[in-house]
C-alpha positions in Angstrom: -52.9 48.5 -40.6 -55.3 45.8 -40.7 -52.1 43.6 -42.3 -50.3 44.4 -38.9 -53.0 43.1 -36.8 -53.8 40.1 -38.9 -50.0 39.1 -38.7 -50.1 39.8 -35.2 -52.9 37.4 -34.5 -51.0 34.9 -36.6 -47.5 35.4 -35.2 -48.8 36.1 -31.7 -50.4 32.8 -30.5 -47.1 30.9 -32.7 -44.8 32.7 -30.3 -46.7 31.6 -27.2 -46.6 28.3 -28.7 -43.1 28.7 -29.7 -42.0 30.1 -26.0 -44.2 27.3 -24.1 -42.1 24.2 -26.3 -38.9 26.7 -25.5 -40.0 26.2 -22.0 -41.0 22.6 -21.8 -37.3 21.3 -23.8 -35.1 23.6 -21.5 -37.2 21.7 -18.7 -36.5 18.1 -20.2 -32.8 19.0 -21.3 -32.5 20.4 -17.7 -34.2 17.3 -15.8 -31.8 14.7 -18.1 -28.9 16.7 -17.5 -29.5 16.6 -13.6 -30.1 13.2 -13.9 -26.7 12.1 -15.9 -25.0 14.5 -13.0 -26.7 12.5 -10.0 -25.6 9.2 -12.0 -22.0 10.5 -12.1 -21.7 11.2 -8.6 -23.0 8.3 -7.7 -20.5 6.5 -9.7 -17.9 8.4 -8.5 -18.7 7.3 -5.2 -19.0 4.0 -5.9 -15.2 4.2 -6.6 -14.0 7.1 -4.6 -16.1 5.4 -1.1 -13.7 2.2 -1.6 -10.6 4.1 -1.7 -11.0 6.6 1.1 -12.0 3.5 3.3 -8.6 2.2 2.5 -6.4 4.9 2.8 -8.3 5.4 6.6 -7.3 1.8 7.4 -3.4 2.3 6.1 -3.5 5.4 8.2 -4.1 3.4 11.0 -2.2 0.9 10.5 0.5 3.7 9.8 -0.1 5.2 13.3 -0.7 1.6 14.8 3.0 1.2 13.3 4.8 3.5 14.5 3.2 3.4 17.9 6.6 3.3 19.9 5.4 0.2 21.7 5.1 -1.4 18.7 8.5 0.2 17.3 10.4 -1.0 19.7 9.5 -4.7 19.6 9.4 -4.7 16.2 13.0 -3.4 15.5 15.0 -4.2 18.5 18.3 -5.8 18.1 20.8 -6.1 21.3 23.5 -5.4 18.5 22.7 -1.7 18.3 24.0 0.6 20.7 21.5 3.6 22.0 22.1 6.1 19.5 21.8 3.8 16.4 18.4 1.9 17.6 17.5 5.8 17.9 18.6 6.3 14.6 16.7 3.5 13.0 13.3 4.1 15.1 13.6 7.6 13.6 14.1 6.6 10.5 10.9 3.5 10.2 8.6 6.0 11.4 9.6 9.1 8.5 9.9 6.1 5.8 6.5 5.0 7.3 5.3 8.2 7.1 6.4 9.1 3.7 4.9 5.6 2.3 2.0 7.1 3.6 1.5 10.5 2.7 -0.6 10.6 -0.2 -3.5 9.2 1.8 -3.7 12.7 3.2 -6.4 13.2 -0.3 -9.0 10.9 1.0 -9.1 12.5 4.2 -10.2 16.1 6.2 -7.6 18.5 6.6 -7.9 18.0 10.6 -7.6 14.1 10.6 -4.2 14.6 8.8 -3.3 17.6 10.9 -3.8 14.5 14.3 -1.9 11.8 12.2 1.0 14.6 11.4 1.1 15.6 14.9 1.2 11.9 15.9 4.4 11.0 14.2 6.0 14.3 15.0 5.1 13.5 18.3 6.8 9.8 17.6 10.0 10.8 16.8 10.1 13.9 19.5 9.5 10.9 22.0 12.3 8.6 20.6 14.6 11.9 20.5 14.0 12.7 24.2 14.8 9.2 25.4 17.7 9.5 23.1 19.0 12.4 24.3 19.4 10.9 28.0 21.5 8.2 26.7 25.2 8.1 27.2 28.0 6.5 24.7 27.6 3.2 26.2 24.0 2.5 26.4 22.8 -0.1 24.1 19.5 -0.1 22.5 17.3 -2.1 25.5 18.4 0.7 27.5 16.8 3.3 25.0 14.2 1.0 24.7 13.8 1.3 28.2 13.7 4.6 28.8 11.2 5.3 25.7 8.4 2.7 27.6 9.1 5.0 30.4 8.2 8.3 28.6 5.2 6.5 26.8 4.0 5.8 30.2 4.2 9.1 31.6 2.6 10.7 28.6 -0.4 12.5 29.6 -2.1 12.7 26.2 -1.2 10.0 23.3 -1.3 12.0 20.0 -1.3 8.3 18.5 -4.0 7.4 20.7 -6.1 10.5 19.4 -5.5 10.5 16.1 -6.5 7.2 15.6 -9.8 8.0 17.8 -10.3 11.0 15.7 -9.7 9.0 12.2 -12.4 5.8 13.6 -14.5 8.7 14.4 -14.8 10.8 11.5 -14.8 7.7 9.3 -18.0 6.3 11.1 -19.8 10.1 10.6 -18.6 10.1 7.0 -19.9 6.5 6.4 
């Protein structure tokens, strides 16, 4: 018995001592792990802030675009009769758009929700003004009529999704 109790004061204060440096490495190992973390994001950051500031400006510049103010004067040609200037608007803003669509990783799940809803809106527009046209309209005349509907237009999803984009990017940065 008295073997017991003189290994026991021997092995007792070594455990403690044991435990405490147990205690004190996980601590250190725990601190230095945190540490290399904090340094990763950070560098992640540095690299992923860059990139999501761009893809924000070609979303922009996507909406900017395909603005059918913009369309229109950049594409018209007297050559093309009403339902092929329809044809190729429609067409400028989807290639546009699919040029575009992998920015929709850099960005919230709302602001591409407002810059989806923008070109829908786009094309729906251009389709409208197309549908009024008869065989022998030519393409100013679709022009025309699509300045018309812009101006009557309530609410420009364009308008707001770029509003909502300049926002959240100045929240987020």
């Amino acid at each position: 018995m008295d073997t017991v109790i003189e290994l026991l004061k021997i092995l007792g204060p070594a455990l403690i001592v044991l435990y405490a440096s147990y205690l004190l490495v996980r601590s250190f190992l725990d601190r230095q792990l945190s540490e290399i973390r904090m340094g990763i994001r950070q560098k992640n950051q540095e690299v992923v802030l860059p990139i999501r500031l761009q893809a924000y400006e070609r979303v922009v510049l996507l909406l900017e675009r395909i603005s059918p103010n913009n369309l229109v004067t950049r594409l018209n040609n007297a050559a093309f009769s009403a339902k092929e200037f329809q044809q190729v608007l429609v067409s400028e803003i989807r290639e546009e758009y699919n040029h575009n669509l992998s920015q929709q990783v850099y960005m919230s799940d709302e602001a591409w929700t407002y810059v989806s809803t923008a070109v829908e809106d786009a094309i729906s527009l251009i389709n409208e003004a197309g549908v009024e046209m008869g065989e022998k309209s030519k393409s100013l005349d679709l022009a025309k009529r699509i300045f018309e509907l812009t101006l009557q237009q309530e609410r420009n999803a364009i308008q707001l999704a770029s509003s909502f984009l300049k926002e959240e990017i100045r929240e987020v940065y």
